[in-house]
N, C-alpha and C positions, 0 to 999 in steps of 0.2 A: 558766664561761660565764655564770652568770648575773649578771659583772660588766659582761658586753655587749663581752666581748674575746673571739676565741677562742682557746683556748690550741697550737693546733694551727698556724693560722697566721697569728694576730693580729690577724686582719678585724675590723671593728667591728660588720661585715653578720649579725650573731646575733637570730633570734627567737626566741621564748618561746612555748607551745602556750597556748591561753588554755580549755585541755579537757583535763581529766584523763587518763591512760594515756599509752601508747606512740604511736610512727609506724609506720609500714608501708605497703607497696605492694600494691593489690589486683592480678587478675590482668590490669585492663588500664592497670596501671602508673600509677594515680591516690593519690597518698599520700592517706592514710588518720590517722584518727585513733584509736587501737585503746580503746574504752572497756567490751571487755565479754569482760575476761581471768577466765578459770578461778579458782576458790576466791574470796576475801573480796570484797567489794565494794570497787572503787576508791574513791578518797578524791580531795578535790578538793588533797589535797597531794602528788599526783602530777603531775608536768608534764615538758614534753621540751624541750631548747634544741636550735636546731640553726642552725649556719653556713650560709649559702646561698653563699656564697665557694666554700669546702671538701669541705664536705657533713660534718663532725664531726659528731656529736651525743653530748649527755650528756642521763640523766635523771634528776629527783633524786625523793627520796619524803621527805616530812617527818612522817610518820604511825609516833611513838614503837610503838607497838602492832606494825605492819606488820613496821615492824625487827629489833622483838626475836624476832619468829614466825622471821625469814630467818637471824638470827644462830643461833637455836634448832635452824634445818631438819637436818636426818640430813646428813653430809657425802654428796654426788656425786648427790642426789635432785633437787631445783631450784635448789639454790646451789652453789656451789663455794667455798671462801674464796682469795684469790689470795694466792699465796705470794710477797713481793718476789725479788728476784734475789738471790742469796747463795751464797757454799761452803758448804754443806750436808754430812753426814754420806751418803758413797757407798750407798744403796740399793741396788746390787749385792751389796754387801758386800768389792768387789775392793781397794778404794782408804779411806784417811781419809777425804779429802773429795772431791764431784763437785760440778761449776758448776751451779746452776739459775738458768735464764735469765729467771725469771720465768714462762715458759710450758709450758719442757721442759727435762728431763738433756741435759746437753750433753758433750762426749766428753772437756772439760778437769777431769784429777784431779789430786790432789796427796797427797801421801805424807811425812811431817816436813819440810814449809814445800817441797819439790820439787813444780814444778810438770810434767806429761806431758799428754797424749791418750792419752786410751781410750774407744772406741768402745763404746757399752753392748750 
């Protein structure tokens, strides 16, 4: 996005927050500029794109320091790391491999290159 495309559905309609942090909606639905988040202090290399086409938004952080805190965090506390989509080794233990769909176990296993459905 901050090619001024959106990757979502190509509009050219992309702005740029000219104010560090996040967006959000307050309770009487007025977007908001969020700059007074929990732990470190924001940086002004925080910023948020967003499609008014679409409504996508991405936001990026360019603050070397910030990153390596998030890469550091306890897994499932305030980060999660995203697992791409892949055949993965079955987590049940039922099967060789179960589909991750990027998001969640999905019920397609395989068994020496055989592909089935199982329901986890």
């Amino acid at each position: 996005m901050n090619s001024g495309r959106c990757p979502k559905c190509s509009s050219t309609e992309v702005y740029r927050s000219q104010h560090p942090g996040g967006i959000w909606n307050d309770e009487a639905r007025l977007l908001k500029v969020w700059t007074d988040a929990p732990g470190p202090a924001l940086t002004e290399d925080w910023h948020t794109c967003v499609c008014t086409a679409c409504g996508y938004c991405e936001f990026y952080l360019n603050d070397a320091a910030a990153l390596q805190d998030i890469a550091g965090a306890p897994p499932g506390r305030l980060w999660s790391k995203i697992i791409p989509a892949a055949w993965l080794a079955d987590p049940s233990g039922r099967h060789e491999l179960r589909y991750w769909d990027g998001s969640r176990w999905t019920s397609s296993v395989s068994d020496g290159g055989e592909q089935t459905e199982d329901p986890l």
